[in-house]
C-alpha positions in Angstrom: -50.4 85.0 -57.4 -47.3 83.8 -54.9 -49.3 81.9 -51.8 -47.2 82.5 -48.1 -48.2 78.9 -47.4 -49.4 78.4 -43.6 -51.8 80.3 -41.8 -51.4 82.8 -39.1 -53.9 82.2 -36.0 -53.1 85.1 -32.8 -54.6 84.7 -29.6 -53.7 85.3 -26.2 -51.3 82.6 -26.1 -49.6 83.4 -29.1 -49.9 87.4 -29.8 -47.1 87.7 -32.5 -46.2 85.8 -35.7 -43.9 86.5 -38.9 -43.7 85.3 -42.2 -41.5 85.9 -45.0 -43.0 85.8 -48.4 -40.1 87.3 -50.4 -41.7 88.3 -53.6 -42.4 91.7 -55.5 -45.8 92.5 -55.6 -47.9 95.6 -56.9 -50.6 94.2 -54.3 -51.3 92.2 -51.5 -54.2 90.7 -50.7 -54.7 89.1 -46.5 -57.5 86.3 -46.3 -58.7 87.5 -42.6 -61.3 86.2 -40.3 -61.6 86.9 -36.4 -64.1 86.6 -32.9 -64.1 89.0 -30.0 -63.0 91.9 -31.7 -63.8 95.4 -31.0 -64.1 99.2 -33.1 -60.3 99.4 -31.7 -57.7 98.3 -33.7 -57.5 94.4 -32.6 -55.2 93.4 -35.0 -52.1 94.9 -37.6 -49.5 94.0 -40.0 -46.3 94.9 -40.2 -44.8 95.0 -43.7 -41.3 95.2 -44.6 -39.7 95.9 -48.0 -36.4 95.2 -49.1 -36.2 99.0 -49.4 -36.1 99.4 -45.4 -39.8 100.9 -45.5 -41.9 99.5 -43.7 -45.9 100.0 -43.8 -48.5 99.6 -41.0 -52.2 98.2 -41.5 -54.6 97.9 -38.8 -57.8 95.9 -38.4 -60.6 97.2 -36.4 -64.1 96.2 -36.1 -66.7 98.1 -38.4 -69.8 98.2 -35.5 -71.7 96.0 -37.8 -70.1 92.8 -37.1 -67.9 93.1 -39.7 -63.9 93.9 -40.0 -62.4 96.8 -41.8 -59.2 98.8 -41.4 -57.7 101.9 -39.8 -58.0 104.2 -43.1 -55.1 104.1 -45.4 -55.6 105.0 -49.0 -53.8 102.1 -50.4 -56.2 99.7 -48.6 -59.3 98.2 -49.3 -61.0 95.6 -47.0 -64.5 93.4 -47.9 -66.2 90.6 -46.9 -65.2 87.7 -49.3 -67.9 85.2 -47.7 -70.5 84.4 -45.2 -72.7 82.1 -43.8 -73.0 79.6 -40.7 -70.2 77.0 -39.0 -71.2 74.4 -37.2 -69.7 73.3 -34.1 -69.6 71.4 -30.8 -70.3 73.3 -27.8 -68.5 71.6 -24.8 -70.1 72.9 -21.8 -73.9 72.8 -23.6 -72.9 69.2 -25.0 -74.5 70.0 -28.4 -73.8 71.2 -31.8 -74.3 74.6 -32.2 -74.3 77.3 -35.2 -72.6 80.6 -35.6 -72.9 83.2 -38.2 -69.3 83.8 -39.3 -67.7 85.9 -42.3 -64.6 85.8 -43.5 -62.9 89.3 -45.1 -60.0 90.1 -47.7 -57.5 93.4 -47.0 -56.0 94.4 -50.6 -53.0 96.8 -50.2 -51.2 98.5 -53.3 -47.7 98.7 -53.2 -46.3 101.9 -54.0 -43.1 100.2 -54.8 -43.5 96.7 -56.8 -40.6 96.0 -57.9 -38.8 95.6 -54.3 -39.3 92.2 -52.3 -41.6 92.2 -49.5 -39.1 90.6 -46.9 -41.4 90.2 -44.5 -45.1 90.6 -42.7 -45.2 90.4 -38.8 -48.6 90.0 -37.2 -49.3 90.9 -33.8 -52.6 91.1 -31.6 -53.4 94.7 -30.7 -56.7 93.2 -28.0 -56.1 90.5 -26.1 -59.8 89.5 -26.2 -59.4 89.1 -30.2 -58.7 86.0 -31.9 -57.6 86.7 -35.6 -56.4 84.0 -38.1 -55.1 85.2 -41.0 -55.9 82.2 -43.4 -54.2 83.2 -46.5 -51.5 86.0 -47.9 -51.0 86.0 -51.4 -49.6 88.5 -54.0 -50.3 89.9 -57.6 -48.5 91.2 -59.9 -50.4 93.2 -62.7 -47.7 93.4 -65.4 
């Protein structure tokens, strides 16, 4: 596993954001959590080999408060964990709970043995707020 190591957090303010792991990988695996979403796509990736391909995934709500993406046969997307954060409310002046889940997108690579040279984020809904906590890669050989 090859860690890209900062997080990615689109909002509004801040729609768009790249980040260059430069490694082969025969998968990639995107450590996703996000509020405000919809069914429509809120959220993609942008991935770009050192081949000049470049591959699309999109995040969409599921309709059970769950995320899952646009279908692609080389994707798989499932909730890695759940539970309840706590938090301060501002406006109510108290701490609150929220249910909250965070997900994991694995996508195969067709083509391991080419660097990915880049992944470029970008908010599809500008309602959404998606961080992207982790994106890591495996290779299986």
């Amino acid at each position: 596993m090859m860690p890209v190591k900062e997080g990615i957090s689109l909002n509004a303010s801040r729609p768009e954001k790249s980040v260059k792991p430069d490694f082969c990988a025969q998968k990639l695996a995107f450590l996703i959590t996000a509020l405000d979403y919809s069914e429509k796509p809120f959220a993609e990736c942008v991935i770009s080999r050192n081949d000049g391909i470049k591959i699309t995934l999109k995040w969409r709500g599921d309709g059970k408060g769950g995320i899952t993406t646009v279908s692609d046969t080389n994707l798989t997307t499932k909730e890695a964990w759940s539970g309840k954060v706590k938090y301060w409310h501002t406006e109510k002046k108290k701490t609150l709970f929220q249910p909250f889940k965070v997900f994991v997108t694995t996508w195969s690579n067709d083509n391991e043995w080419l660097a990915i040279e880049k992944c470029d984020f970008k908010l599809l809904d500008s309602n959404a707020k998606v961080v992207v906590l982790a994106v890591t890669g495996e290779n299986l050989k």
